[in-house]
N, C-alpha and C positions, 0 to 999 in steps of 0.2 A: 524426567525423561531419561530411557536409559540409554547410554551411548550405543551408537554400532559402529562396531570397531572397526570392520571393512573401509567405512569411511577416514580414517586416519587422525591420530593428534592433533595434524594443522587444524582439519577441520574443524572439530570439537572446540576448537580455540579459538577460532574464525565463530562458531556457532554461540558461545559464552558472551565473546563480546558483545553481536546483534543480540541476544536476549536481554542485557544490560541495556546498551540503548534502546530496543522496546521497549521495558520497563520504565525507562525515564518518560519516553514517549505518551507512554498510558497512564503514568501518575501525573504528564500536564496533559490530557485529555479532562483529568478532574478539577486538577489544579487552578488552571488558566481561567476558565470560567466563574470559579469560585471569587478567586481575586481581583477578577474584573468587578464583578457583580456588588463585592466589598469598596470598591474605589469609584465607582461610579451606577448610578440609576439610568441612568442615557440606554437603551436598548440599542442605537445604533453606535453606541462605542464598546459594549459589550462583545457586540457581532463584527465590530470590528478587526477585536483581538482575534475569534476565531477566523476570518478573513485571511486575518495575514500571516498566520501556517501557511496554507493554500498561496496563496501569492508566490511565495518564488519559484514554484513549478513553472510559472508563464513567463517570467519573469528571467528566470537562473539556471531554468532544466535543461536547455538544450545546451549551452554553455558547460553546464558541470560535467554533459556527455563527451562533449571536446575534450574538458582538463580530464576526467578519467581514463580515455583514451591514449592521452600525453604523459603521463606519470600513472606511477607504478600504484596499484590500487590502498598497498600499505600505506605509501606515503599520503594519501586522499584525506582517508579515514582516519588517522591520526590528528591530520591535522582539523580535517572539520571537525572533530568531536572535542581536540583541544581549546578551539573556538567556542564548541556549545557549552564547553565548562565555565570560562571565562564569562561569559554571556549570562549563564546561570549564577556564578558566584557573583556578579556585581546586581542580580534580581536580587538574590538571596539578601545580601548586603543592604538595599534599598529598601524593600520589606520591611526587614528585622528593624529597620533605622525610624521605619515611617517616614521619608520623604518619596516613594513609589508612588508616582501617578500612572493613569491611564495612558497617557500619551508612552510612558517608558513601555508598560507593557506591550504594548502594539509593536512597538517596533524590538523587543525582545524575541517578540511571538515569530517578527520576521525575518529576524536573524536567525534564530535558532530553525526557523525552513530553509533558509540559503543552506545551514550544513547540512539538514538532514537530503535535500536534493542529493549534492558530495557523495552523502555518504552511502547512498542509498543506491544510488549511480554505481560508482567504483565497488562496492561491494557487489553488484551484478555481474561487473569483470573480473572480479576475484573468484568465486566458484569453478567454474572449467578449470582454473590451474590449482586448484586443490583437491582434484575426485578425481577419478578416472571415469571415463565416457560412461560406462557401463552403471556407476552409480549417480547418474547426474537427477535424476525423477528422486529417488530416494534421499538424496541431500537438498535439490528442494523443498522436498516435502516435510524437512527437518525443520528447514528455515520460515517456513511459512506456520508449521506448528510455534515454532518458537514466536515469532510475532502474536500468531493470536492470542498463547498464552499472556504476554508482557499488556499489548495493548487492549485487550479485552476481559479476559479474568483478572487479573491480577496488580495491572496496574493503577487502573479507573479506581478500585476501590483503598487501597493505600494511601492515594494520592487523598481521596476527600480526608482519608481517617488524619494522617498526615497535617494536612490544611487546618483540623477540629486541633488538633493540639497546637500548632504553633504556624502563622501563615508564611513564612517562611521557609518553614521547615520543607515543604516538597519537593521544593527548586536545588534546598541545597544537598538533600536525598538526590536527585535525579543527577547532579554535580557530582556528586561522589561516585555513583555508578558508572557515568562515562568516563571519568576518570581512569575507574578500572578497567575499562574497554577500552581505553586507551592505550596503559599500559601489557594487555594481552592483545593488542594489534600488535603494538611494536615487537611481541616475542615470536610473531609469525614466519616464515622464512622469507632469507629474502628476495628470493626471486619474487615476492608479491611487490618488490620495494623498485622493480622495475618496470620501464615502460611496456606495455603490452607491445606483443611483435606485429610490425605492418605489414599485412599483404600487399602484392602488387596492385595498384589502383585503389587502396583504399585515401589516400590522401590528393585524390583528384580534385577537390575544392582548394588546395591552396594548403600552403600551411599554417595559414593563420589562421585565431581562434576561432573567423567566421565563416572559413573556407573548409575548416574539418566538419562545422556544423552541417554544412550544406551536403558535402561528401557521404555523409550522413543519411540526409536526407532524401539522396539521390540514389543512394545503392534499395535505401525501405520503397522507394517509389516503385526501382524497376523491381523486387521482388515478391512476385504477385502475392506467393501464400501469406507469410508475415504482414505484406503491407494489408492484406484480405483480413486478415487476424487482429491486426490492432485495429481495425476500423471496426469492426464488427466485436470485438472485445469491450472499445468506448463505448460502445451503442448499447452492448447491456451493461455495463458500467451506470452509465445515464438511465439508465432503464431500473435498475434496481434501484438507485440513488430516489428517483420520482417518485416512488412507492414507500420507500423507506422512511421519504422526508416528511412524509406527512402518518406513516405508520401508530406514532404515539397518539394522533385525534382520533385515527380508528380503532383502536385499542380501547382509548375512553367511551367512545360514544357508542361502536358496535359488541363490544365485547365487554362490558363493562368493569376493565380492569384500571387500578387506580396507579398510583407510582410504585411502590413492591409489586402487585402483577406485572407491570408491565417491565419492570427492570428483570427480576425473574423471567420472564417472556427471552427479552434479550439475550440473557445466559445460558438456556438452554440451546438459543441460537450457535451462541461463541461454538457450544458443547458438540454442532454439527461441522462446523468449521473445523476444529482440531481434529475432530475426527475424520472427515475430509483429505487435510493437510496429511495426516500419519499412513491412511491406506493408499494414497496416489501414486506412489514406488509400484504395490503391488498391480494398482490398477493398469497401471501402463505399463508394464511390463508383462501382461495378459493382453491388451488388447492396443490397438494400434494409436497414435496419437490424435490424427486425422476425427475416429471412431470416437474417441475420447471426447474430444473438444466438439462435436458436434451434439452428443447427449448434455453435456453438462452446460454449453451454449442452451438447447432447448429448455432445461429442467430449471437453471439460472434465471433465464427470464419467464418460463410458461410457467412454474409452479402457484407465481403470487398470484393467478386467475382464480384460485381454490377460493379464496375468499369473496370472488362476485357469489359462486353459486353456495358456498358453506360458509357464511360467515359466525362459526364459531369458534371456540378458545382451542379447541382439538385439532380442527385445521387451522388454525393461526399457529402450531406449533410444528404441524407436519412443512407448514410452509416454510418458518422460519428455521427449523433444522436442515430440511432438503436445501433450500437454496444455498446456505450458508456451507454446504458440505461441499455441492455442486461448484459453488464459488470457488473455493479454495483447491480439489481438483483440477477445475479449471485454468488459476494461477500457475499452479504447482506444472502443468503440461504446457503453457505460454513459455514458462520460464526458459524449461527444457528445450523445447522446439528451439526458441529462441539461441539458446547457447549453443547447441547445432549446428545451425543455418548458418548465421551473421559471423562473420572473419571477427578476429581477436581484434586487429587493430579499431574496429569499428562497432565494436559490440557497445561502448559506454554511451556515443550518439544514438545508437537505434533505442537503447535500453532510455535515454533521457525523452527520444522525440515519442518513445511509443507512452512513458509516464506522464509528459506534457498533454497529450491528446484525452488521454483516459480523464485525471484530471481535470481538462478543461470541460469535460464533457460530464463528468460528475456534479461539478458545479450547475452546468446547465441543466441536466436534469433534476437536482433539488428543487430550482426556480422553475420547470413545467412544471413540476410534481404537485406541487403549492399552486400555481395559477390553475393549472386542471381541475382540481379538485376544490378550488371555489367556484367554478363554474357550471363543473359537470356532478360533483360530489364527492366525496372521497374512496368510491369503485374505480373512480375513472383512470385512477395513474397506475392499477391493477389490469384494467385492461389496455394501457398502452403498455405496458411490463409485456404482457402476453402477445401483442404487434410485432413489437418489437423482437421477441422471442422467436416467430416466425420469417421473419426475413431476415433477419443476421443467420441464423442456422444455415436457411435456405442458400443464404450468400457464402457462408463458409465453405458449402458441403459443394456447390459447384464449380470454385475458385481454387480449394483445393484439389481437384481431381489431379491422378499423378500424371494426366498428359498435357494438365493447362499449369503444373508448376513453376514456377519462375524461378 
């Protein structure tokens, strides 16, 4: 990817390091499975390990948005990733040894989510104080290419190739790379190594860790558009998740594609998404955010309808590129909006309660996804995709109108 310079050194250095941790990311997307799967036949300790990523969102997210908020974003992300190193080299180590059970990795899987919450957090509070206003859409859109690239192309397939040579090997791959993200955080300036500035009233909950939570959560309540935005953001969140999670049955049985089509399938998806991620600068910066987020809101959730009425491999491809584009626009304009509105001193809580929600609600829509479609078929989570598409839109577009903003 080529730099833009406009955006600054720091940045690129802020962007090198998140690409390193995605890539770690993306090679245990492949990883973690693989060596579950080697250590144990239990289906429900398999799905365990992937479980407990997800867990400290519910668990650690709203808290991380507290300490992000309390210490300087530098200081966050140094240290969670110093953690996930650690955490990694004693996998590594265990592995390579053959005493690695099932039980270490679960709780590996859940430790290394408590950092990535940290870091993933504090890194949202870092952005604003390395761009200037004017490029904040375009350095999202950096960041979110850089993700897809690590956790989608590039890292899923390393990580199996990785795992085929030696089962160790990935973890201490993925150890090495944060490392280096490590040490090109700490070369970042240091005003990042400072507490974010408080505005007046943002620490109305108290100053403890459970009273900055709530402060938190008090200021997202009273502010209509964002609090409109993440509710209605979860909801196709959950929406895509529903369709998505059962997507590989309908791939086999309506489209008769095997594991290569169907991974193929995927990639060309990733392929709509970066491209998504890279034009979102230009998109929003043509057209208004409000405008934005209400297309990519419909197109997000109404596109996977194209398969009740076309269910072939051509539109299984227009669906899976559109949404995946739409998606990632969509992010790319959250983010922005988001670093706008919400005061410095409180932007790490809204950023942790709004990840918690989405999250929580990803999860649950996996599990309608699956019961609907033993019930109903597997159309059916395509068309609650498409429901849903319809009144989140309709909830954004008259929530944020500029005389009911909040």
């Amino acid at each position: 990817m080529v730099a833009d310079r406009s955006l600054g050194r720091p940045f690129w250095t802020f962007w090198t390091a998140a690409a390193l941790a995605n890539l770690g990311d993306g090679i245990r997307v492949a990883a973690f499975p693989l060596l579950a799967a080697a250590l144990s036949d239990d289906p429900v300790a398999v799905a365990a390990v992937a479980a407990a990523q997800f867990l400290p969102w519910l668990v650690t997210g709203l808290l991380a948005g507290a300490l992000a908020d309390r210490r300087g974003a530098r200081t966050v992300i140094a240290t969670a990733d110093a953690g996930r190193v650690l955490v990694l080299a004693t996998l590594a180590v265990a592995v390579a040894t053959g005493w690695a059970t099932i039980a270490l990795v679960v709780a590996a899987s859940f430790l290394l989510g408590v950092g990535e919450t940290l870091r993933d957090t504090a890194a949202q509070t870092a952005v604003p104080r390395l761009v200037r206003d004017e490029h904040l859409e375009r350095a999202n859109g950096r960041l979110v290419a850089g993700e897809i690239v690590g956790n989608e192309f590039v890292g899923p397939p390393v990580g199996a190739l990785l795992f085929v040579v030696g089962a160790a090997l990935p973890f201490a791959v993925n150890g090495a790379a944060l490392a280096l993200a490590v040490m090109l955080v700490l070369s970042l300036p240091l005003s990042l190594a400072r507490p974010p500035v408080r505005n007046a009233g943002t620490e109305a909950g108290g100053t403890g860790a459970g009273g900055g939570v709530l402060a938190g959560l008090r200021w997202l309540v009273r502010q209509r558009v964002l609090r409109t935005l993440v509710v209605v953001g979860a909801a196709i969140a959950a929406a895509d998740t529903a369709w998505f999670a059962i997507f590989v049955l309908y791939a086999r049985e309506s489209l008769g594609l095997g594991a290569l089509g169907f991974g193929l399938l995927l990639a060309t998806g990733a392929g709509g998404g970066l491209a998504g991620s890279l034009l979102a600068g230009r998109v929003l910066g043509r057209f208004r955010h409000r405008d934005v987020l209400a297309v990519t809101l419909a197109l997000t959730g109404g596109v996977p309808v194209l398969l009740v009425v076309a269910p072939n491999r051509v539109a299984a491809v227009v669906v899976v590129v559109l949404t995946s584009a739409s998606f990632a626009v969509l992010n790319v304009a959250a983010l922005s909006l988001r670093h706008r509105l919400v005061p410095e001193g409180l932007l790490g809580r809204v950023v942790a309660a709004s990840r918690t929600l989405t999250y929580s609600c990803t999860a649950l829509g996996a599990l309608a996804g699956g019961a609907l479609a033993a019930q109903a078929g597997l159309v059916a989570p395509f068309l609650l995709s498409g429901a849903v598409a319809v009144v989140a839109t309709a909830g954004w577009w008259v929530a944020s109108r500029p005389s009911t903003a909040g």
